[in-house]
C-alpha positions as a LaTeX table, in Angstrom:
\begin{tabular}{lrrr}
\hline
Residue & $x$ (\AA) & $y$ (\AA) & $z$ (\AA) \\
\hline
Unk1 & 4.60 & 2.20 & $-35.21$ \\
Unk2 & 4.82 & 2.05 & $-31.06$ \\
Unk3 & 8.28 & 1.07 & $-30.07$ \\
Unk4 & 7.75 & $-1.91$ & $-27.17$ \\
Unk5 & 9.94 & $-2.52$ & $-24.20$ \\
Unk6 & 11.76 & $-5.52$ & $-24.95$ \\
Unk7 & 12.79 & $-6.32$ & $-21.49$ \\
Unk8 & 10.81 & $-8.79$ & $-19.54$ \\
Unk9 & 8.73 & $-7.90$ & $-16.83$ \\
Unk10 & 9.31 & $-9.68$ & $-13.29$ \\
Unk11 & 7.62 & $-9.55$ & $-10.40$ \\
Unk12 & 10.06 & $-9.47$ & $-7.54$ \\
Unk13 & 9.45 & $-10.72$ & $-3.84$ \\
Unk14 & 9.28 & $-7.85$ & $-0.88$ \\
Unk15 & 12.91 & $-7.22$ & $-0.35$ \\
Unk16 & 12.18 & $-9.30$ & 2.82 \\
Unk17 & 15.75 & $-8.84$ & 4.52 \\
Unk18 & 15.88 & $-5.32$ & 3.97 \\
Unk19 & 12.32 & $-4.54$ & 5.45 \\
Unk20 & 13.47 & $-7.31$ & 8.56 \\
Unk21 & 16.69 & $-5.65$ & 9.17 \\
Unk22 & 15.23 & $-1.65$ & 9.37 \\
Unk23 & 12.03 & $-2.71$ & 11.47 \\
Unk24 & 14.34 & $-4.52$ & 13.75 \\
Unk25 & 16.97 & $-1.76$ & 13.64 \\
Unk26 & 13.97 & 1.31 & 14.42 \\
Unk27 & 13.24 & $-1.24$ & 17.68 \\
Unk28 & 16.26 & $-1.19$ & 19.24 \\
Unk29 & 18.14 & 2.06 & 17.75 \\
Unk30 & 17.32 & 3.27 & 21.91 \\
Unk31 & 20.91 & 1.37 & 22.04 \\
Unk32 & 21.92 & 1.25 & 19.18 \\
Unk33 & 22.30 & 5.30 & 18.82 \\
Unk34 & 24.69 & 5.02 & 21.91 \\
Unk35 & 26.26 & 2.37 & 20.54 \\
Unk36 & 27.71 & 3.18 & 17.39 \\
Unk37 & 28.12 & 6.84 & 19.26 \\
Unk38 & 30.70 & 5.42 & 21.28 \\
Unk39 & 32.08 & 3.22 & 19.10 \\
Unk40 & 33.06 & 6.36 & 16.33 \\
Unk41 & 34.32 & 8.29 & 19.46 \\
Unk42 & 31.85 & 11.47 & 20.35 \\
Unk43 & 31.11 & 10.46 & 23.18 \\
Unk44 & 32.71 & 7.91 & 25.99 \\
Unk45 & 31.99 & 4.42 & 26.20 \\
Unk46 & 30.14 & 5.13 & 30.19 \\
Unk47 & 27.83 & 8.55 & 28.56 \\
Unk48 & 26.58 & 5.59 & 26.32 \\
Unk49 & 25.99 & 3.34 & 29.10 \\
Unk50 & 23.87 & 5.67 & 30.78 \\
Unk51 & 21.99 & 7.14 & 27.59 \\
Unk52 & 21.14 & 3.67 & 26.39 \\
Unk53 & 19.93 & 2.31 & 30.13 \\
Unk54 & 18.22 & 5.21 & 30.29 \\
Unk55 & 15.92 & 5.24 & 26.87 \\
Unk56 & 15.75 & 2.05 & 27.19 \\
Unk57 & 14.15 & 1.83 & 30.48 \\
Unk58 & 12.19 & 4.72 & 30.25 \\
Unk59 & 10.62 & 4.94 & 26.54 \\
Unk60 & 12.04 & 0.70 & 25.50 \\
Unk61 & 8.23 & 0.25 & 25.08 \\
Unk62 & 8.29 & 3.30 & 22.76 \\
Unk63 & 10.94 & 2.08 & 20.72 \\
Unk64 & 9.58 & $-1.36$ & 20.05 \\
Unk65 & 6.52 & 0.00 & 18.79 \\
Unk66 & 8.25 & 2.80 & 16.52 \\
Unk67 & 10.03 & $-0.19$ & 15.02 \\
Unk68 & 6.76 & $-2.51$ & 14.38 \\
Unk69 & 5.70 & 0.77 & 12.85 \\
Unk70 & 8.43 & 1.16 & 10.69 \\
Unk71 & 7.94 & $-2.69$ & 10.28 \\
Unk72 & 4.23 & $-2.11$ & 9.33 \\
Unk73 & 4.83 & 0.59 & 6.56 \\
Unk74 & 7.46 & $-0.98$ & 5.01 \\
Unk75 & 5.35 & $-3.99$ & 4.52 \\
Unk76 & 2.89 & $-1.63$ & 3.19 \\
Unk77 & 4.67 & 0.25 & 0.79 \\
Unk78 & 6.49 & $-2.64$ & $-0.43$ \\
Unk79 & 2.69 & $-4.92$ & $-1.03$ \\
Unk80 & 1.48 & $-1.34$ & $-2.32$ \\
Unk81 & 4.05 & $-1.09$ & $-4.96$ \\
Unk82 & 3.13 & $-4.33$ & $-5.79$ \\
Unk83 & $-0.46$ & $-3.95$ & $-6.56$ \\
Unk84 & $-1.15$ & $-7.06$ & $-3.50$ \\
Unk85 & $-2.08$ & $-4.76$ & $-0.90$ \\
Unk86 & $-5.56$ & $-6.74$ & $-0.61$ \\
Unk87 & $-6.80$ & $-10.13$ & 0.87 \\
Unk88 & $-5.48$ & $-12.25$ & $-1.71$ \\
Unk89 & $-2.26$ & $-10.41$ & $-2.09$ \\
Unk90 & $-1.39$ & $-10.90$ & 1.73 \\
Unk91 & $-2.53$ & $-14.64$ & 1.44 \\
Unk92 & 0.07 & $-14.94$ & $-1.77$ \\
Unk93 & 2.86 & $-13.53$ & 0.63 \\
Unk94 & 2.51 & $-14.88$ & 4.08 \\
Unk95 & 5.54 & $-16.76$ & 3.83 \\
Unk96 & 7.38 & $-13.88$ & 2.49 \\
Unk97 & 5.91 & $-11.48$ & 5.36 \\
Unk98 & 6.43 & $-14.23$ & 8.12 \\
Unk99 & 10.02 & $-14.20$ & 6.99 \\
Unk100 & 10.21 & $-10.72$ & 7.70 \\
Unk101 & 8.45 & $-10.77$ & 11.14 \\
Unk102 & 11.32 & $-13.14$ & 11.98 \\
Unk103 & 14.04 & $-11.50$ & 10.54 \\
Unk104 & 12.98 & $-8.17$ & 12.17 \\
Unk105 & 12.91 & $-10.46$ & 15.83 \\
Unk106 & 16.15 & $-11.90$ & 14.58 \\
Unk107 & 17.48 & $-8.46$ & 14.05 \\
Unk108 & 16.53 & $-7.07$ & 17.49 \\
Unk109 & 17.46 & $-10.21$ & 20.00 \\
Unk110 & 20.87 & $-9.98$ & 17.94 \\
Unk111 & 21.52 & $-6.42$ & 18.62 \\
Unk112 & 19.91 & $-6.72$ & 22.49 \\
Unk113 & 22.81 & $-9.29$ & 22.49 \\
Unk114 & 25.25 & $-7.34$ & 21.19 \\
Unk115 & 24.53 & $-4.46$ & 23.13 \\
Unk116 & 24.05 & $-6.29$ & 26.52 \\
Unk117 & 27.42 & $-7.59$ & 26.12 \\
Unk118 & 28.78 & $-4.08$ & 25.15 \\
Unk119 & 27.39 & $-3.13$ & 28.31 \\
Unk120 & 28.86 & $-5.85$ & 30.57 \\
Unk121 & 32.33 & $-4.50$ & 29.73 \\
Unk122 & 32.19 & $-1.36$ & 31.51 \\
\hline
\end{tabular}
């Protein structure tokens, strides 16, 4: 006699904020490390100023596409673990994976907000 798992097997959605929120996150973390830097006190409020102007001026581009990257595996993993990383699978979750595109937008105009408006109080 096999013993049976008795619990009931679900299939859950892609954790579609938590994949959103990271991919946006990896794009802007060029001002976001500063940021929260400053914010816990290690280093002044102008040294973050300058450290976020420059990465993002001179590597923004960089960032962006670390965090589509980031943005791109996760979506990955997540279809992957999933058994829909195919055709069909995609085509069963394009509202779910269009949710996270705009989250992950979402995510980075809110923190180029944020952090545009941290940097206006200098």
């Amino acid at each position: 006699m096999t013993q049976t798992d008795s619990r009931p097997q679900t299939r859950r959605g892609l954790p579609v904020w938590r994949i959103g929120l990271l991919g946006g996150l990896v794009g802007m973390s060029c001002c976001i490390g500063p940021t929260v830097l400053a914010l816990l006190g290690i280093v002044s409020a102008g040294t973050a100023y300058a450290w976020a102007n420059d990465l993002y001026g001179a590597a923004g581009w960089w960032f962006r596409l670390a965090g589509l990257a980031a943005l791109a595996a996760l979506v990955w993993i997540a279809l992957r673990r999933r058994d829909e990383c195919s055709a069909s699978g995609v085509g069963r979750q394009w509202r779910r994976l269009a949710a996270v595109l705009g989250i992950a937008v979402g995510t980075y105009a809110a923190l180029y907000g944020l952090t545009t408006w941290l940097g206006s109080l200098r």
